[in-house]
Backbone as CSV, one residue per row, in Angstrom:
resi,resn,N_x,N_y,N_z,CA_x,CA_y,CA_z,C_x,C_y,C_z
1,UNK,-63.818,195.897,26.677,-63.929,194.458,26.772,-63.963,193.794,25.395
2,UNK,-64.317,194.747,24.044,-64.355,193.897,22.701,-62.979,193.101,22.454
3,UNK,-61.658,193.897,23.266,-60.797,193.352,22.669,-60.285,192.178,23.359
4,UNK,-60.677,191.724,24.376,-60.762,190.628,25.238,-61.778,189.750,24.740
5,UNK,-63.102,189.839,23.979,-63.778,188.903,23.349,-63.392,188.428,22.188
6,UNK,-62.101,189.259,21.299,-61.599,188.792,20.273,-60.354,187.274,20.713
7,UNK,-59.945,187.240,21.667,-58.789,186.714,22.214,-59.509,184.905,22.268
8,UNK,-58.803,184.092,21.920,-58.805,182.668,21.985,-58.809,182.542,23.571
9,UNK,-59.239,180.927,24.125,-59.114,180.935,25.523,-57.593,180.795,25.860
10,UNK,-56.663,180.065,24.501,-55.328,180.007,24.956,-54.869,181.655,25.086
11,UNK,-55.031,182.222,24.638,-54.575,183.554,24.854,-55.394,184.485,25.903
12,UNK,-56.292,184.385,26.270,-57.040,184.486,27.639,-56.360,183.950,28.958
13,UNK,-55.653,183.034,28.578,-55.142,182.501,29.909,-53.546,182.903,29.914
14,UNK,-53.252,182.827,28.639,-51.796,183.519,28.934,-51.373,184.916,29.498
15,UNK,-52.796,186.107,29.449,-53.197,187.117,29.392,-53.026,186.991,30.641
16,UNK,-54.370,186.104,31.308,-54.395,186.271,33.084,-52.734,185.932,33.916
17,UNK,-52.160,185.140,33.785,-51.164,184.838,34.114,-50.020,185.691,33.646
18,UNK,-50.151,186.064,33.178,-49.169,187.669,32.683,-49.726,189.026,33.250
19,UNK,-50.656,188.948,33.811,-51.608,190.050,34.438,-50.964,190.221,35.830
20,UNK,-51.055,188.543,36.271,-50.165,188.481,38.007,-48.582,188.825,37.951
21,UNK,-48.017,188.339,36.443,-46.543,188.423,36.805,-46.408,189.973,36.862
22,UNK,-47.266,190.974,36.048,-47.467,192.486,35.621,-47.588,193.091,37.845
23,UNK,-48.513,192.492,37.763,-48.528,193.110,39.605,-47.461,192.792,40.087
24,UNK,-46.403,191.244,39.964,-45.848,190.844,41.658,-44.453,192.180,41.467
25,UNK,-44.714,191.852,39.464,-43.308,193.112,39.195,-43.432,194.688,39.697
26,UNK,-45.070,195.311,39.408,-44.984,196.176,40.212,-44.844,196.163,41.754
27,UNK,-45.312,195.332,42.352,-45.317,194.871,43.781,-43.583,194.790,44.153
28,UNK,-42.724,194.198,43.498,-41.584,194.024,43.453,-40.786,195.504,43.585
29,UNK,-41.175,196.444,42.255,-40.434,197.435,42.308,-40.747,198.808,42.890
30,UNK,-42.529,198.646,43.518,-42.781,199.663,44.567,-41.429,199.216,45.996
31,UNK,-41.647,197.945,46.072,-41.248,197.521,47.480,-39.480,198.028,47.161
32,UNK,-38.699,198.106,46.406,-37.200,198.687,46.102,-37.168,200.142,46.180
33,UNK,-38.103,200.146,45.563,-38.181,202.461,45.815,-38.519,202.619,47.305
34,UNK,-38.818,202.079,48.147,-39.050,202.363,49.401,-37.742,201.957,49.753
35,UNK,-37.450,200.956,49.728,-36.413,200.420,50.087,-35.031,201.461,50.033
36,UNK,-34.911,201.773,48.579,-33.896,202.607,48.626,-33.622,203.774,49.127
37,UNK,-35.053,204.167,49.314,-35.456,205.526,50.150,-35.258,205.944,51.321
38,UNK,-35.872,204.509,52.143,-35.332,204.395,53.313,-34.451,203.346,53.397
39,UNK,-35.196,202.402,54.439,-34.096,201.297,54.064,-35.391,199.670,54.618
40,UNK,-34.529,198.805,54.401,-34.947,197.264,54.359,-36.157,197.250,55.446
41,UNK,-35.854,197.550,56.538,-36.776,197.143,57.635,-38.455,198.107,57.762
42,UNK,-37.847,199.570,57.382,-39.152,199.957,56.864,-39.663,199.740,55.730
43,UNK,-39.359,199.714,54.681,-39.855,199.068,53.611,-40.879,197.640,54.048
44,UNK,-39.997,196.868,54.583,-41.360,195.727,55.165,-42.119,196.149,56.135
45,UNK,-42.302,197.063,56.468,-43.136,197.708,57.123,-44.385,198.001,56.885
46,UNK,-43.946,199.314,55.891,-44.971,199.684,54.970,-45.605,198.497,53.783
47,UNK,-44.629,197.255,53.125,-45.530,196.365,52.528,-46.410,195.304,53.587
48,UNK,-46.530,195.773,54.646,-46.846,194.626,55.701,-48.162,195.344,55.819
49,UNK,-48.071,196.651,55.729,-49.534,197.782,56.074,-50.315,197.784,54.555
50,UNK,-49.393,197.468,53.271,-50.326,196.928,52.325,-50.922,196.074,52.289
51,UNK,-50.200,194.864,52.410,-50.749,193.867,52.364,-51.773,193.425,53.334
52,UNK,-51.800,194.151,54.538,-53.170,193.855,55.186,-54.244,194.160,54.907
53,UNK,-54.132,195.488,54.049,-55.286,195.953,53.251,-55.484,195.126,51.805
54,UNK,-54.298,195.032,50.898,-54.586,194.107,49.827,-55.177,192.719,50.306
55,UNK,-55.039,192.034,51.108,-55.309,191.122,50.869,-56.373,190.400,51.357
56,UNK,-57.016,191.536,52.204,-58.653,191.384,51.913,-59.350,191.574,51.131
57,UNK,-58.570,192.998,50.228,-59.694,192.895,48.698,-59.342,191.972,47.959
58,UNK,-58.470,190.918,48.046,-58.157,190.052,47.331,-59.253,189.040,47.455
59,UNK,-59.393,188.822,48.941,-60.355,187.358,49.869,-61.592,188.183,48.905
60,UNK,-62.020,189.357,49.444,-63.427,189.663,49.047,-63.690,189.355,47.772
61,UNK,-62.940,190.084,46.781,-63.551,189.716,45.340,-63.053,188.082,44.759
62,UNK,-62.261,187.550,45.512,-62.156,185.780,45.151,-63.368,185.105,45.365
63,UNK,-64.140,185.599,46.974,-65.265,185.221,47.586,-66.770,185.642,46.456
64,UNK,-66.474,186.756,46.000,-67.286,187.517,44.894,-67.452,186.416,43.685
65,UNK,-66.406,186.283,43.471,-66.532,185.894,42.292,-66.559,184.211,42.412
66,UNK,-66.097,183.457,43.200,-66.782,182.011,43.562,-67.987,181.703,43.664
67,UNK,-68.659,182.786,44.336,-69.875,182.744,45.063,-70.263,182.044,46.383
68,UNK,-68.657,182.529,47.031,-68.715,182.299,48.784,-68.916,183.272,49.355
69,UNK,-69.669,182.363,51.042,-70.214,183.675,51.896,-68.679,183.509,53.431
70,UNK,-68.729,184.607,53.569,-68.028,184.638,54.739,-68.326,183.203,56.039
71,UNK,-67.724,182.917,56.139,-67.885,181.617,57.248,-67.617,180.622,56.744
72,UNK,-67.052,180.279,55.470,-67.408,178.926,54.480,-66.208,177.476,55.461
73,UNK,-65.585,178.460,56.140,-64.411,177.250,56.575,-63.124,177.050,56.094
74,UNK,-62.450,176.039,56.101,-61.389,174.996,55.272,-61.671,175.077,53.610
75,UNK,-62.659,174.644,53.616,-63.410,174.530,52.586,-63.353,175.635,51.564
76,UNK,-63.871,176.612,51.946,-63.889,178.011,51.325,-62.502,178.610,50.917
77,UNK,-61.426,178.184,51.743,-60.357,178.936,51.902,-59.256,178.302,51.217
78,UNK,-59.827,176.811,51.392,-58.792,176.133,49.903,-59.344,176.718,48.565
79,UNK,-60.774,176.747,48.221,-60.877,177.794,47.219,-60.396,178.567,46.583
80,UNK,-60.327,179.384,47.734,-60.183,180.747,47.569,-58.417,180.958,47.226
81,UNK,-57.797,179.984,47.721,-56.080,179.982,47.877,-55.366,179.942,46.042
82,UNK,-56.796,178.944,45.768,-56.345,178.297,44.200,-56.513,179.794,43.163
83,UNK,-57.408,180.375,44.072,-57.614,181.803,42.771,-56.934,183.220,42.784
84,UNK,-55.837,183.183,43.921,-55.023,184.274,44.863,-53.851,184.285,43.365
85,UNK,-53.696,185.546,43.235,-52.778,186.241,42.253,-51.413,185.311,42.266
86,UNK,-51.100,184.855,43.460,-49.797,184.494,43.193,-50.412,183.052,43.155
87,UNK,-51.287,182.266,43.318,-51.902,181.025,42.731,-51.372,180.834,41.205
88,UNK,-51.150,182.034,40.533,-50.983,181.725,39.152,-49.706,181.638,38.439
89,UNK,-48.596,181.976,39.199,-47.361,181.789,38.688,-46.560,181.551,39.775
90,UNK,-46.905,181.218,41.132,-45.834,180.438,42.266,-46.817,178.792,41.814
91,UNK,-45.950,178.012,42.646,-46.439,176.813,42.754,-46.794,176.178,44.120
92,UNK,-48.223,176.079,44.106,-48.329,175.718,45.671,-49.231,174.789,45.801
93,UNK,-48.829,174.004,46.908,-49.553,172.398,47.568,-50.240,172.693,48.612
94,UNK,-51.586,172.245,48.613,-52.612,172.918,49.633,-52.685,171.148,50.279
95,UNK,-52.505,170.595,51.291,-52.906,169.503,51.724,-54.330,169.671,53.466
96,UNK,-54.741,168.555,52.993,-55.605,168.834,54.249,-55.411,167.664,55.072
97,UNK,-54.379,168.557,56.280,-54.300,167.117,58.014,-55.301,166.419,58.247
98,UNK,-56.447,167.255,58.348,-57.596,166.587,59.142,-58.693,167.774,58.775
99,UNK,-59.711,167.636,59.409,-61.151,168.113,58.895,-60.458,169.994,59.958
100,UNK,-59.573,170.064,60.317,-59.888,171.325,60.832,-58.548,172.241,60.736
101,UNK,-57.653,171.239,59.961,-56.641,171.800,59.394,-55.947,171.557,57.973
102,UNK,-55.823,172.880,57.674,-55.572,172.722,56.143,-53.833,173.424,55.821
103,UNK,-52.527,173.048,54.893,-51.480,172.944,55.656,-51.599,173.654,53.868
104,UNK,-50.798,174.999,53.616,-50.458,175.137,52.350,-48.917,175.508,52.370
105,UNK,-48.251,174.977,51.259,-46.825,175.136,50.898,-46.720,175.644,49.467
106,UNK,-45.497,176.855,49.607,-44.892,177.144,48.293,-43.878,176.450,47.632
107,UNK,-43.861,176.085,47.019,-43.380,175.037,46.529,-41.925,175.515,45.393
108,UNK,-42.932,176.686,44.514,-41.591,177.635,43.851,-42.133,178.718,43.990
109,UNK,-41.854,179.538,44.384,-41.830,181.085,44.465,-40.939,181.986,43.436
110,UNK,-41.738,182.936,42.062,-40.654,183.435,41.432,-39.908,184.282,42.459
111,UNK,-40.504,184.773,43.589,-39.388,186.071,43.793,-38.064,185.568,44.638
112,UNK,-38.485,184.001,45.143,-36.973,183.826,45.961,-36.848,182.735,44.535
113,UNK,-36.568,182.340,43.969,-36.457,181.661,42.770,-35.638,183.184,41.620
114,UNK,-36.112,183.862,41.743,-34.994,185.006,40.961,-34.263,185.379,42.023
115,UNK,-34.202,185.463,43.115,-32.822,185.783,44.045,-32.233,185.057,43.989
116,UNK,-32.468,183.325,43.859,-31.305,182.337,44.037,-30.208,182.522,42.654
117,UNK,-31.819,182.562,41.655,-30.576,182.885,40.330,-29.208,183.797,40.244
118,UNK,-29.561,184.726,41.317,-28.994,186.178,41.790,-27.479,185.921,42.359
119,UNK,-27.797,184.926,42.930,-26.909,184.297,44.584,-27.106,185.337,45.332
120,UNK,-28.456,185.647,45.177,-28.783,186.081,46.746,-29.353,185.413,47.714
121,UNK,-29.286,185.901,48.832,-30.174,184.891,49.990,-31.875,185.350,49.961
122,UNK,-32.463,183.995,50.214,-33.927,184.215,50.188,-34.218,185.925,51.113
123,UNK,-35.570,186.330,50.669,-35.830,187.723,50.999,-36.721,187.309,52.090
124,UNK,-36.193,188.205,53.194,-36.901,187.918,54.244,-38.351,188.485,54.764
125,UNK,-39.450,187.551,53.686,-40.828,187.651,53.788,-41.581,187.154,55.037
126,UNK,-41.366,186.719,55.870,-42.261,185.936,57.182,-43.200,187.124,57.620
127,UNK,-42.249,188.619,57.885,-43.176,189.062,58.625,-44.201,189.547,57.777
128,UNK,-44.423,189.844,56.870,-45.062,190.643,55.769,-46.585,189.099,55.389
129,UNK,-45.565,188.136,55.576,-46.498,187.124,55.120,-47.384,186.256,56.364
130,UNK,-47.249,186.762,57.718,-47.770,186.666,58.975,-48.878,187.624,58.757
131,UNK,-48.949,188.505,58.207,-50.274,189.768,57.961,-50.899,189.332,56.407
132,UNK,-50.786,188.860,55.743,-51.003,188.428,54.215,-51.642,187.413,54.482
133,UNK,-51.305,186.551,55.079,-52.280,185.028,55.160,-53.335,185.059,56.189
134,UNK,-52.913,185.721,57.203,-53.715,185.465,58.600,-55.209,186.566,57.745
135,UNK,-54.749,188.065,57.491,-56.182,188.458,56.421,-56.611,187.749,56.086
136,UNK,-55.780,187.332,55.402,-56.746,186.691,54.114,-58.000,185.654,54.413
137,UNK,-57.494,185.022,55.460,-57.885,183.232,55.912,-59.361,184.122,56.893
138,UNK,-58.840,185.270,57.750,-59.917,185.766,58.725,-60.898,185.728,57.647
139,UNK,-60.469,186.578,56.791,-61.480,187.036,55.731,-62.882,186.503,55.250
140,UNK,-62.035,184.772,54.947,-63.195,183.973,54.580,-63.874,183.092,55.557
141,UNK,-63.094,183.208,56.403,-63.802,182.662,57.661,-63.270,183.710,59.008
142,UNK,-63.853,184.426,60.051,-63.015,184.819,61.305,-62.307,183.599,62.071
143,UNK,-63.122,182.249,61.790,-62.538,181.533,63.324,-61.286,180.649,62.334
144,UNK,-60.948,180.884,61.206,-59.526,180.403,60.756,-57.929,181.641,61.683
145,UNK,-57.453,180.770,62.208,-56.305,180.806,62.776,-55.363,180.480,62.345
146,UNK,-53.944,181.010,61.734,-53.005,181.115,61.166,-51.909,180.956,61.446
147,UNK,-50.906,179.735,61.676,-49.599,179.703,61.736,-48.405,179.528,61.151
148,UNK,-47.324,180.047,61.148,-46.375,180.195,60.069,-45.470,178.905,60.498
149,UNK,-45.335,178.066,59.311,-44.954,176.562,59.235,-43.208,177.025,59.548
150,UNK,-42.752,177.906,58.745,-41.494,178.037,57.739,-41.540,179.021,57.067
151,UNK,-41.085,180.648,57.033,-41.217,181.100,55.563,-39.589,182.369,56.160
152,UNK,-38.733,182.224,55.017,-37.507,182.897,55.285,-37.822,184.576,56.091
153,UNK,-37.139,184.672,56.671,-35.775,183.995,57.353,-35.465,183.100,58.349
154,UNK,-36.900,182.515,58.212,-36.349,180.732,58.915,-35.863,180.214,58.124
155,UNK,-35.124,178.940,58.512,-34.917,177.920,57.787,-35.496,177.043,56.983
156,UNK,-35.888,177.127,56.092,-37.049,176.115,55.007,-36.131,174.787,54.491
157,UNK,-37.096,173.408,54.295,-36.264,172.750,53.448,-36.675,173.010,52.188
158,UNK,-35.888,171.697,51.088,-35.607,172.408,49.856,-36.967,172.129,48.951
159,UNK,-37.878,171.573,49.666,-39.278,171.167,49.257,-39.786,172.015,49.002
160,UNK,-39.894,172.995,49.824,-40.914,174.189,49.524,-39.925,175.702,50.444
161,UNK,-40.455,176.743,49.952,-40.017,178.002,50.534,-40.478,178.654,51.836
162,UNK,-42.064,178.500,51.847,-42.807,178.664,53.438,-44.093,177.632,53.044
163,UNK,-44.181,177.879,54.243,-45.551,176.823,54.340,-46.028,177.704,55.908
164,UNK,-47.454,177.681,55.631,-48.329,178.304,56.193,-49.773,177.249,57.085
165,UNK,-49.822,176.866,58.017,-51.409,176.141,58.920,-52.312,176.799,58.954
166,UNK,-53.122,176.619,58.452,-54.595,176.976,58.742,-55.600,176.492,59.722
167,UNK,-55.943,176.381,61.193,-56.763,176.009,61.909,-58.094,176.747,62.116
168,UNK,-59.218,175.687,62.029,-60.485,176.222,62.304,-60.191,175.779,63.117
169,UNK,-60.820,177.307,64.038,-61.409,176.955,65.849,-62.670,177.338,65.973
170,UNK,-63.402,176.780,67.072,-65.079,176.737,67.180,-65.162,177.726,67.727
């Protein structure tokens, strides 16, 4: 840790945000070695069986380190959204409908944002991201309920890439 206490806060923060792009790239190029191994549909398979496990240790130690307790709500979970790994280099709009729904959108996503550069077609994340959010959201609350707004291979407009509902139910 000395060499992290030597570091300015501007370089502390460039650090953290280079820390996430360091994962989504490994995240990126585990998910191609499967891929090539087998093929497309298991590959999201197996990142769909990660990510149900990642992304509760994600909720837990966000919750850790906020100093939220399980149950917090809407509330907790917009929190918790702002401090999520890809919080730090996608761009995303958390709006709140009403007191029991909270509506978040990606706004830029590097990984379909380097496919377009590609001329490839967006990567078809929905199902992978139907197990990624719905964790996550149980996580900090159980009675948050999860619906998928938009996220490819639906059709998205050019506003955002997916967008995800969050409903508390009693």
């Amino acid at each position: 840790m000395e060499q992290l206490k030597a570091l300015s806060r501007e370089q502390l923060e460039k650090l953290i945000v280079d820390f996430s792009k360091r994962w989504l790239a490994h995240d990126g190029l585990w998910f191609q070695a499967v891929e090539r191994g087998r093929d497309l549909e298991e590959a999201i398979r197996y990142d769909a069986d990660a990510w149900e496990k990642f992304t509760v240790i994600e909720a837990k130690r966000i919750m850790d380190f906020l100093g939220l307790t399980p149950g917090g709500g809407l509330e907790a979970l917009e929190q918790a959204l702002k401090f999520r790994l890809y919080a730090l280099i996608n761009v995303q709009q958390i709006e709140r409908v009403d007191a029991k729904t909270l509506i978040l959108k990606m706004t830029e996503c590097r990984v379909q944002s380097a496919r377009s550069r590609k001329g490839l077609a967006d990567f078809p994340c929905k199902s992978v991201g139907l197990v990624e959010y719905a964790y996550f959201a149980k996580t900090i609350d159980a009675r948050i309920k999860t619906r998928c707004i938009a996220c490819p291979p639906d059709e998205h407009p050019r506003e955002f890439f997916c967008a995800w509902e969050f409903t508390l139910e009693d």
